[in-house]
N, CA, C and O atoms as a MOPAC input file, in Angstrom:
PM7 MOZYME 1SCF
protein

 N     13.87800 1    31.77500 1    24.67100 1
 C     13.46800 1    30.41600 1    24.46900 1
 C     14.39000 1    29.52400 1    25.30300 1
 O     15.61000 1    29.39300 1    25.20900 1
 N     13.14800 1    28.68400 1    26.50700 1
 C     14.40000 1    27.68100 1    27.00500 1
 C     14.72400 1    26.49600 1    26.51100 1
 O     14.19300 1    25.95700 1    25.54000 1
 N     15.83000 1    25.96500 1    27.34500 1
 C     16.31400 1    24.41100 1    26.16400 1
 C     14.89700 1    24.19600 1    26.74500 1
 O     13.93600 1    24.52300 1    26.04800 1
 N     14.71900 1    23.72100 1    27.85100 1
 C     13.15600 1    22.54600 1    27.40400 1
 C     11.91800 1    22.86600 1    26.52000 1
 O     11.15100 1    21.98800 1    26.12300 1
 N     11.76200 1    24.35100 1    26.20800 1
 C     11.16000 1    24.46500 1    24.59000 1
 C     11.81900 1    24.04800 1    23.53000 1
 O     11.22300 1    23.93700 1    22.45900 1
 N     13.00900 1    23.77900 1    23.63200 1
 C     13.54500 1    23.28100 1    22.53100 1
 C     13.71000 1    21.70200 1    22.15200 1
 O     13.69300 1    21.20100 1    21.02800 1
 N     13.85200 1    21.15100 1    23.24800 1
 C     13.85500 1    19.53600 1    23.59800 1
 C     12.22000 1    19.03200 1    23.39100 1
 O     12.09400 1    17.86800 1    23.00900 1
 N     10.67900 1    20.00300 1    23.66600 1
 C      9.74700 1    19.82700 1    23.57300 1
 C      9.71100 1    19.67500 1    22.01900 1
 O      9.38800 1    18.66100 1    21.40000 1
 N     10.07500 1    20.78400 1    21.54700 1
 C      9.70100 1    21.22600 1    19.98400 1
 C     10.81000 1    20.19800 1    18.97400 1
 O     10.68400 1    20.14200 1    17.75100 1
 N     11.72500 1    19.54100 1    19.62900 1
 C     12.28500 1    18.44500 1    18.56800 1
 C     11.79200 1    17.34100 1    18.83400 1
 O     11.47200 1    16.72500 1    17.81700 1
 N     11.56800 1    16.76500 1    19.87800 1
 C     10.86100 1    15.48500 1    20.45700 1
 C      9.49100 1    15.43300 1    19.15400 1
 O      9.22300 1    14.65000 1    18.24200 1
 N      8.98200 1    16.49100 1    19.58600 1
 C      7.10100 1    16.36400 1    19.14100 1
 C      7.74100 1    16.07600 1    17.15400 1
 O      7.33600 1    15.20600 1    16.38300 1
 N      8.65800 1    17.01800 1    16.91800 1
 C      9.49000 1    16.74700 1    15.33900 1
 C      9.21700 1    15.12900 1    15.02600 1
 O      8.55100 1    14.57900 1    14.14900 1
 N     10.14000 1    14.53300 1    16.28200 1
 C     10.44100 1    13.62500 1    16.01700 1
 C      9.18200 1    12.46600 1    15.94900 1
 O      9.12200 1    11.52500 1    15.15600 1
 N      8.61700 1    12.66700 1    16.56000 1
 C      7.61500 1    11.48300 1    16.84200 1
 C      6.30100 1    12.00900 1    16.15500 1
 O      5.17700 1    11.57000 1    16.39600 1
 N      6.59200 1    12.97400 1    15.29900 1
 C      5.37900 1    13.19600 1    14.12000 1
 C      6.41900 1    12.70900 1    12.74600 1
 O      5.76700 1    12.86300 1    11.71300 1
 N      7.09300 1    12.45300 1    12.60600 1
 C      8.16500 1    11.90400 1    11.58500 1
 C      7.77100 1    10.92200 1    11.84000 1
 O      6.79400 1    10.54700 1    11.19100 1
 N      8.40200 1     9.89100 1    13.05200 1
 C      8.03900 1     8.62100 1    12.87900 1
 C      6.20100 1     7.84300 1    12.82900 1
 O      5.88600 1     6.66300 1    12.67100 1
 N      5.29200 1     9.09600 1    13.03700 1
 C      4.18000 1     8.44800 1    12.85100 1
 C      3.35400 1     8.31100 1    11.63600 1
 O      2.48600 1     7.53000 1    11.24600 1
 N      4.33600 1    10.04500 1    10.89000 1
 C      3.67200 1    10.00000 1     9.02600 1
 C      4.37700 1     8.38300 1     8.20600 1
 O      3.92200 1     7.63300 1     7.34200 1
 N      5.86000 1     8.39200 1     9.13000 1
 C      6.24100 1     6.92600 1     8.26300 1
 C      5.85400 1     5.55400 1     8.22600 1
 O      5.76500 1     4.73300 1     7.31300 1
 N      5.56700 1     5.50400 1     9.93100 1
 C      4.31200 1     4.15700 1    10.14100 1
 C      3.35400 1     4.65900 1     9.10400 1
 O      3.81600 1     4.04900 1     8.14100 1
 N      2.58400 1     5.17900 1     8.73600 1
 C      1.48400 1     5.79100 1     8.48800 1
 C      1.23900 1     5.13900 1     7.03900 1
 O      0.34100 1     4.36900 1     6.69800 1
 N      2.58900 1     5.81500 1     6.08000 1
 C      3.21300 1     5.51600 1     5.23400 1
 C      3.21000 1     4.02400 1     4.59200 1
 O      2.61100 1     3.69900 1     3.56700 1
 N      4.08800 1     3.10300 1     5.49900 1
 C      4.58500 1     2.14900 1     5.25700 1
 C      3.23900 1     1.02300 1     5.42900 1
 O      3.23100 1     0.03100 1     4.70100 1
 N      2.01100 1     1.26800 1     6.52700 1
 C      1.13700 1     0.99900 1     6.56400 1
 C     -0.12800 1     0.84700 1     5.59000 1
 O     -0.96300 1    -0.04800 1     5.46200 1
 N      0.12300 1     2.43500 1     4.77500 1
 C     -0.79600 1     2.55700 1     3.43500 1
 C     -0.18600 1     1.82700 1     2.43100 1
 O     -0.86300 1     1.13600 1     1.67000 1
 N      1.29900 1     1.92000 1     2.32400 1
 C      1.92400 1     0.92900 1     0.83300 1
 C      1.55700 1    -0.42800 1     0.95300 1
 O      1.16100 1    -1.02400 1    -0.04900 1
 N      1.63300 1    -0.98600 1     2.02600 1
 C      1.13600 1    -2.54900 1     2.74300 1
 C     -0.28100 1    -2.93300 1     2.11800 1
 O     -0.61900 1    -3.83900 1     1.35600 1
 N     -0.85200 1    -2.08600 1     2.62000 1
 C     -2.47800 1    -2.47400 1     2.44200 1
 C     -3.10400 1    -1.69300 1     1.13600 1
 O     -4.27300 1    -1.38900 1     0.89800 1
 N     -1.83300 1    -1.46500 1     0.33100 1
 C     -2.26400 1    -1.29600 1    -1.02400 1
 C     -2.00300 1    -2.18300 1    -1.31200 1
 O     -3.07800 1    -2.78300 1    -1.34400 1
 N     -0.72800 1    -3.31800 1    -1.80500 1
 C     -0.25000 1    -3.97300 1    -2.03600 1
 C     -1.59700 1    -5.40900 1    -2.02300 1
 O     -2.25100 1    -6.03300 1    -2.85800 1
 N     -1.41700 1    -5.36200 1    -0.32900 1
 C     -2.45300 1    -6.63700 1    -0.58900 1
 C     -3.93700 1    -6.05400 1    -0.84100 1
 O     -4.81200 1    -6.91900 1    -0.79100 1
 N     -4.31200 1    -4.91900 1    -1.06800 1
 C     -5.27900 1    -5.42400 1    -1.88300 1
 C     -5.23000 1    -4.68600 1    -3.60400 1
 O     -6.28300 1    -4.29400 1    -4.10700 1
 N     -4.03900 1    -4.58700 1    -4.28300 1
 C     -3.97600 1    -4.93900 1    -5.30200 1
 C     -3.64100 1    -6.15700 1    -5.47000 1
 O     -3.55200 1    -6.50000 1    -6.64900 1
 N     -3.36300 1    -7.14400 1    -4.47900 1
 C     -3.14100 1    -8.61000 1    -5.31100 1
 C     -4.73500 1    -9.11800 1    -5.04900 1
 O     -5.25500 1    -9.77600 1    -5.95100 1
 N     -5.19200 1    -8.94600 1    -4.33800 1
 C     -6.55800 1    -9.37200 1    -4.34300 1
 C     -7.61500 1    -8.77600 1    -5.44800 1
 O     -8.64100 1    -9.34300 1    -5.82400 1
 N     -7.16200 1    -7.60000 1    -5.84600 1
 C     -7.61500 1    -7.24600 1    -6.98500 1
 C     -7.65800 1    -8.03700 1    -8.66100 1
 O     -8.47000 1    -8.16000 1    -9.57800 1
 N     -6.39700 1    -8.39900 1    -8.38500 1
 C     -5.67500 1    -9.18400 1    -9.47500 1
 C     -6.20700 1   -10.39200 1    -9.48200 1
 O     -6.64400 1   -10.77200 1   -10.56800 1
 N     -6.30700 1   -11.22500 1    -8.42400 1
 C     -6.02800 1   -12.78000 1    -8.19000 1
 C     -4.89900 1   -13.42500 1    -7.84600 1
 O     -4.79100 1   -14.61000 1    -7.53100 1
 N     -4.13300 1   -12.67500 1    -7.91200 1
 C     -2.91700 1   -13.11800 1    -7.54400 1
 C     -2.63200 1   -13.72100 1    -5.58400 1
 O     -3.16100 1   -13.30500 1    -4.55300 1
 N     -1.68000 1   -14.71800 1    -5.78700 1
 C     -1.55700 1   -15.30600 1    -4.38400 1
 C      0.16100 1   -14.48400 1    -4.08600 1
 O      0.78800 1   -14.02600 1    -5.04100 1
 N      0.57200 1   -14.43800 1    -3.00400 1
 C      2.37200 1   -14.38600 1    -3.05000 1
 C      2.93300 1   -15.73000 1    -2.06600 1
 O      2.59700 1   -16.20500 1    -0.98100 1
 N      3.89000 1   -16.01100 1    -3.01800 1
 C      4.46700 1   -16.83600 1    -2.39300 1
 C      4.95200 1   -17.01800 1    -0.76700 1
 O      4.39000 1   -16.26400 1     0.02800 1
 N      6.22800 1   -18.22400 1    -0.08100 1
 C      6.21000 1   -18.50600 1     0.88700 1
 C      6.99200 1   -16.85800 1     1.42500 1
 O      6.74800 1   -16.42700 1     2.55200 1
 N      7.91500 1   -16.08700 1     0.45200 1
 C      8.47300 1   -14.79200 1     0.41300 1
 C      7.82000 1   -13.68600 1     0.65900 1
 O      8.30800 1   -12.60300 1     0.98100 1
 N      6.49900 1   -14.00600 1     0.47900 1
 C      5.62800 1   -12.57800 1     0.15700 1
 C      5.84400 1   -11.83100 1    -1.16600 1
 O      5.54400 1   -10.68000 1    -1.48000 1
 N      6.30200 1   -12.57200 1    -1.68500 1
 C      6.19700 1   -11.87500 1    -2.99700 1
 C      6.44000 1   -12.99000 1    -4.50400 1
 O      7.32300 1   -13.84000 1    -4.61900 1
 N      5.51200 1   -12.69300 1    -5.37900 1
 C      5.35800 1   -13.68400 1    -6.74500 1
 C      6.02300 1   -13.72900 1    -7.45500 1
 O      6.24200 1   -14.73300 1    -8.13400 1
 N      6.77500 1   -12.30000 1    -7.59000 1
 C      8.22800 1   -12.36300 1    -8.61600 1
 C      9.35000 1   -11.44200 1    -8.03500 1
 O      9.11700 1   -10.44100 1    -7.35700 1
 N     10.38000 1   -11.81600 1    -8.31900 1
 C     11.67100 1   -11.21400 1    -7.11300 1
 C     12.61800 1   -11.44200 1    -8.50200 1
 O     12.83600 1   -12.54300 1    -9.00800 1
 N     13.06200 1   -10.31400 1    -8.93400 1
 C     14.18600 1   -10.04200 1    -9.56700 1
 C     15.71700 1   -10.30800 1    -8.56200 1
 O     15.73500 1    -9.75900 1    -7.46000 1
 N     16.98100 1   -11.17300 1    -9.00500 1
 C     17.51900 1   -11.72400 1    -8.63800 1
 C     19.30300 1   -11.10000 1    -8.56400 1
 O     20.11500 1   -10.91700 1    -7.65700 1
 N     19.29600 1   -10.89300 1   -10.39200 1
 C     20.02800 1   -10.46200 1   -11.22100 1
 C     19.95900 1   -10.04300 1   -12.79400 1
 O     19.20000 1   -10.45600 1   -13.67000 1
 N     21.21800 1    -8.89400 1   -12.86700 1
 C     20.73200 1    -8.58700 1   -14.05000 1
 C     21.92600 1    -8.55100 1   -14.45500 1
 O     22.67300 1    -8.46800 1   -13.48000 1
 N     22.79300 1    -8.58600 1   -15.95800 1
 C     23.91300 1    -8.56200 1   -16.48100 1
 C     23.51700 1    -7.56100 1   -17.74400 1
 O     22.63900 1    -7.77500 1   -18.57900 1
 N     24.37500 1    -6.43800 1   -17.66300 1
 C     24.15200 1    -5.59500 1   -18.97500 1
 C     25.52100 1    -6.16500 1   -20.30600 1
 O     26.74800 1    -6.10000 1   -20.23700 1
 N     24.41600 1    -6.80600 1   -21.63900 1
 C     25.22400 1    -6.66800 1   -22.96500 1
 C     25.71300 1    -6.01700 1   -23.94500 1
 O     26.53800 1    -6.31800 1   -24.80700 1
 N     24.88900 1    -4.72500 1   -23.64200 1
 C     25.22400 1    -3.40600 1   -24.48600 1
 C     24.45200 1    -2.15000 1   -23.77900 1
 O     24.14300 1    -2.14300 1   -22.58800 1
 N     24.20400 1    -1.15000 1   -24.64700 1
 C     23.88800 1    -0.30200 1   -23.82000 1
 C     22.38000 1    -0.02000 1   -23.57000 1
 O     21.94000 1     0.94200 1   -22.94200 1
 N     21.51500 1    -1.20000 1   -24.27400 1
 C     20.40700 1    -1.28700 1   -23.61100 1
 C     20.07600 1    -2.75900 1   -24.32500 1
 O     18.97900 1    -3.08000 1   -24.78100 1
 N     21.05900 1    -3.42700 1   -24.31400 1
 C     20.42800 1    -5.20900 1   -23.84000 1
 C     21.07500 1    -5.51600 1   -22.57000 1
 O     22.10800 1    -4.96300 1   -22.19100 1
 N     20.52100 1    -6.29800 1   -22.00500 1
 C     20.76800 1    -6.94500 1   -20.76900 1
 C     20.12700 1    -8.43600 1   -20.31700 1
 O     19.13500 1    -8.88600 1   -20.89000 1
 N     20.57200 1    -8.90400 1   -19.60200 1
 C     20.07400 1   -10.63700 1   -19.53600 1
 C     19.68300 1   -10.53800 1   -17.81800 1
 O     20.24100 1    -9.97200 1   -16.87800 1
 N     18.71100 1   -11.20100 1   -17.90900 1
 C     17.96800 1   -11.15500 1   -16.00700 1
 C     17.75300 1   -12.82600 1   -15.40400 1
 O     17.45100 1   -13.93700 1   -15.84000 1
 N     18.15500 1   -12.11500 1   -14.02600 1
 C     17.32300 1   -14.10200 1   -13.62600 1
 C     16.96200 1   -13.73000 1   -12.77100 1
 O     17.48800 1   -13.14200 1   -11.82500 1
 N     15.15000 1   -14.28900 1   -13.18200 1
 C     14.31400 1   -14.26700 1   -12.20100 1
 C     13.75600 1   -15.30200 1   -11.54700 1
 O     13.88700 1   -16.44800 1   -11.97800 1
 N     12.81900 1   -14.92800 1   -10.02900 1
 C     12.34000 1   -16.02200 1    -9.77300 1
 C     10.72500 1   -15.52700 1    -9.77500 1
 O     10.16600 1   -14.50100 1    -9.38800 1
 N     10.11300 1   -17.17500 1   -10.60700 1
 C      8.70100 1   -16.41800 1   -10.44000 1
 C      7.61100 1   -17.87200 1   -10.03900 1
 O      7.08500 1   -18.57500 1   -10.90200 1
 N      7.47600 1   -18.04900 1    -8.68000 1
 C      6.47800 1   -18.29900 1    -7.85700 1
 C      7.62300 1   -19.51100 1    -7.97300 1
 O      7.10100 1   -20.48300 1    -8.52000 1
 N      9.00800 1   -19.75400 1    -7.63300 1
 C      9.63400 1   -20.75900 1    -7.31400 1
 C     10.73000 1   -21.37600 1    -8.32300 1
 O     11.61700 1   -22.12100 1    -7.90800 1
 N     10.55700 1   -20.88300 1   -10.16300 1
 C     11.04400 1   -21.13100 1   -10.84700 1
 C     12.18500 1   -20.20400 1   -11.22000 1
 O     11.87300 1   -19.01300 1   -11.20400 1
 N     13.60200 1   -20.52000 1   -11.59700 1
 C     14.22300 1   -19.30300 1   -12.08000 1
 C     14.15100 1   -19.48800 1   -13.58200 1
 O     14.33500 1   -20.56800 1   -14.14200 1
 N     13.80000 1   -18.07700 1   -14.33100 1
 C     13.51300 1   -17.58200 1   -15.39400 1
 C     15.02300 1   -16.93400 1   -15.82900 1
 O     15.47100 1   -16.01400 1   -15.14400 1
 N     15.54700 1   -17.28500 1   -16.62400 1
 C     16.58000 1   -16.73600 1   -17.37800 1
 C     16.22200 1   -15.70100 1   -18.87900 1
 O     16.01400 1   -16.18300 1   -19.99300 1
 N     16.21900 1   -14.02700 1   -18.51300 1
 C     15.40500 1   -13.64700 1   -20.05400 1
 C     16.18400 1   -13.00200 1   -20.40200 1
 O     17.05300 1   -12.61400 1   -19.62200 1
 N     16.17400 1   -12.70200 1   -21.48800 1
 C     16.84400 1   -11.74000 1   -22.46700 1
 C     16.35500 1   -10.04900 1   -22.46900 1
 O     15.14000 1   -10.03200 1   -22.66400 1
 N     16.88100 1    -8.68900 1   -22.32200 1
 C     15.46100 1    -7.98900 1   -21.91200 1
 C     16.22500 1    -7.18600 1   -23.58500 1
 O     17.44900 1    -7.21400 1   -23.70500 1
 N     15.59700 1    -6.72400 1   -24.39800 1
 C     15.96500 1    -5.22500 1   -24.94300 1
 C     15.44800 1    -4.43000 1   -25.38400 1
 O     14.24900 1    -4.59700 1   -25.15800 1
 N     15.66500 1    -3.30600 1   -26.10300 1
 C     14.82500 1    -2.09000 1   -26.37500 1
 C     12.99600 1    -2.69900 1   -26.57800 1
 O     12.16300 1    -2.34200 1   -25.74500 1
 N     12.74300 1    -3.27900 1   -27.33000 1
 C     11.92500 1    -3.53100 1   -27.69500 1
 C     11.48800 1    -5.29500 1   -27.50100 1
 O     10.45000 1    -5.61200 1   -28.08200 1
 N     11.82400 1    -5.81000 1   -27.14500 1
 C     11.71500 1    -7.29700 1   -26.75600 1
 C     12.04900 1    -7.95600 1   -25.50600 1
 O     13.23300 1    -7.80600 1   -25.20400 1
 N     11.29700 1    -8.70500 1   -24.61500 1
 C     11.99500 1    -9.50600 1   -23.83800 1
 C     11.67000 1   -11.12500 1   -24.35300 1
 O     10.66200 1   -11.48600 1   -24.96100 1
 N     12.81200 1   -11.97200 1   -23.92900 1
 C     12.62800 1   -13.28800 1   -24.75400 1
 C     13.16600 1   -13.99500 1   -23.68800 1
 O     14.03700 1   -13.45400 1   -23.00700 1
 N     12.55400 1   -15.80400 1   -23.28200 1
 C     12.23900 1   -16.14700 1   -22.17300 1
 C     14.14600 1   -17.31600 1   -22.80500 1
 O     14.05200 1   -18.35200 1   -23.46400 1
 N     15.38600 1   -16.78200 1   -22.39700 1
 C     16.36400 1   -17.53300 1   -23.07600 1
 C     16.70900 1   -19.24600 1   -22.27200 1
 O     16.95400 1   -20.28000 1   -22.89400 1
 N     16.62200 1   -19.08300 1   -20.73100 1
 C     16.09500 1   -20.35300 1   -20.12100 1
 C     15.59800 1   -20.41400 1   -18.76800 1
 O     15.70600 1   -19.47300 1   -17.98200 1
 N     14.94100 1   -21.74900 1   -18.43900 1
 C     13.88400 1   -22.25900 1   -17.26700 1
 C     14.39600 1   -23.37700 1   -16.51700 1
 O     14.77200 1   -24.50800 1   -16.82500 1
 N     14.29800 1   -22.71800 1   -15.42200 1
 C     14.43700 1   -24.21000 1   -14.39000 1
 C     13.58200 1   -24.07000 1   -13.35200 1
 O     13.58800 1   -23.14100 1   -12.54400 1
 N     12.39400 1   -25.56500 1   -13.39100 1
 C     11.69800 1   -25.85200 1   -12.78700 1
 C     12.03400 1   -25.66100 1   -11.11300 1
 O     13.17300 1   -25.83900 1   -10.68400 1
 N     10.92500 1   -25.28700 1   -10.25900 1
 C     11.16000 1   -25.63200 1    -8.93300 1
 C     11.64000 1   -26.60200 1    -8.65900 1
 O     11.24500 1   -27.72300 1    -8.97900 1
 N     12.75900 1   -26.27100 1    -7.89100 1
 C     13.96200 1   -27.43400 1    -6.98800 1
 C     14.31900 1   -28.27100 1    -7.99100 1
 O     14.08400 1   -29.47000 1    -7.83300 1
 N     14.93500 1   -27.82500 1    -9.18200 1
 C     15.74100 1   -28.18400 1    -9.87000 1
 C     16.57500 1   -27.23000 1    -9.89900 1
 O     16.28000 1   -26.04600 1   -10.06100 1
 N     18.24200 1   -27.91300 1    -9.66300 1
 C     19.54800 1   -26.27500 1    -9.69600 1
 C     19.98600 1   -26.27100 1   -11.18000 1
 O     20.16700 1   -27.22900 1   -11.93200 1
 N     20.08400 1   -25.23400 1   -11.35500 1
 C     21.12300 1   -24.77000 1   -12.67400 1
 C     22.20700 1   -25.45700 1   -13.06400 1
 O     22.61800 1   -25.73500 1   -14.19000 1
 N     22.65200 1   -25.71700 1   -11.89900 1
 C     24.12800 1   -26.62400 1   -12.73400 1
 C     25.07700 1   -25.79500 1   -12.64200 1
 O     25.04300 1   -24.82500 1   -11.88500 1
 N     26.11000 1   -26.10200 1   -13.46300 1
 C     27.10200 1   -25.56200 1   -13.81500 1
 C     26.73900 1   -24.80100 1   -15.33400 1
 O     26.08200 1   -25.35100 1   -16.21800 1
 N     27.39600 1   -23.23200 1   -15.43300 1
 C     27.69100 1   -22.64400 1   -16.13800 1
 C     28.58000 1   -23.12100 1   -16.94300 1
 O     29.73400 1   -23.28100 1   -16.54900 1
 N     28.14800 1   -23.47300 1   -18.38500 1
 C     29.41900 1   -24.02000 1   -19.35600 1
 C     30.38500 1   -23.09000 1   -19.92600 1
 O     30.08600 1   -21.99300 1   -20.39700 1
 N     31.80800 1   -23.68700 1   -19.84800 1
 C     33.05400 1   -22.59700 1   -20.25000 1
 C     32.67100 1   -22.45200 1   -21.46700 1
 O     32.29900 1   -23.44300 1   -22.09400 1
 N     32.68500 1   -20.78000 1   -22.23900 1
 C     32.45400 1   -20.91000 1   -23.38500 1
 C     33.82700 1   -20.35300 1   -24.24600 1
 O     34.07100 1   -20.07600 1   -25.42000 1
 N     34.65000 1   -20.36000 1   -22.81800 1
 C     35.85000 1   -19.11100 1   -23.79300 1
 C     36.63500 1   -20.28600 1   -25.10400 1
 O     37.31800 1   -19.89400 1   -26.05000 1
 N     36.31000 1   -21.64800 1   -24.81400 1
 C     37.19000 1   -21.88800 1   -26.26800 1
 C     36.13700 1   -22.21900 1   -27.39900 1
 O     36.16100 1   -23.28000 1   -28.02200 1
 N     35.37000 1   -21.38900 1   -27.57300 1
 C     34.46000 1   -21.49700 1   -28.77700 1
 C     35.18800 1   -20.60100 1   -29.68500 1
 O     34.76600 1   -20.40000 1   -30.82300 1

């Protein structure tokens, strides 16, 4: 076997790799939009309607999230069995300042 069978036979590797992943990334795409068209759903100026931001864990399965959803950040509570909406701020309104709570 010469190298240029071998340089043939990794090349062709290579550029059937990169065409199953176009291929790939192409089918997740055009699922996407047409499950939102399925839905009704629009996506925002992001391309996308809800974008998880952050998450803070309180125990070993509560945790607190801030999301954004179509422009608003959503502050929730998530746990085993409940999520609860704890606060909201309207589009292009900022949060503010975080209040000190350590002398409570």
């Amino acid at each position: 076997m010469g190298l240029g069978t071998v340089l043939s036979s990794l090349l062709a590797i290579v550029l059937s790799l990169g065409a199953v992943l176009i291929l790939a990334w192409l089918s997740l795409r055009g699922l996407r939009m047409w499950q939102d068209r399925l839905h009704g759903t629009a996506r925002d100026e992001d391309g996308e309607q809800i974008r998880f931001l952050r998450a803070m864990p309180l125990g070993q399965r509560e945790r607190v999230a801030l999301i954004k959803v179509r422009g608003d950040l959503l502050l929730v509570g998530i746990t085993a069995g409940n999520i609860s909406l704890l606060a909201r701020w309207p589009q292009g309104q900022d949060a503010g300042p975080v209040p000190d709570t350590t002398e409570l």
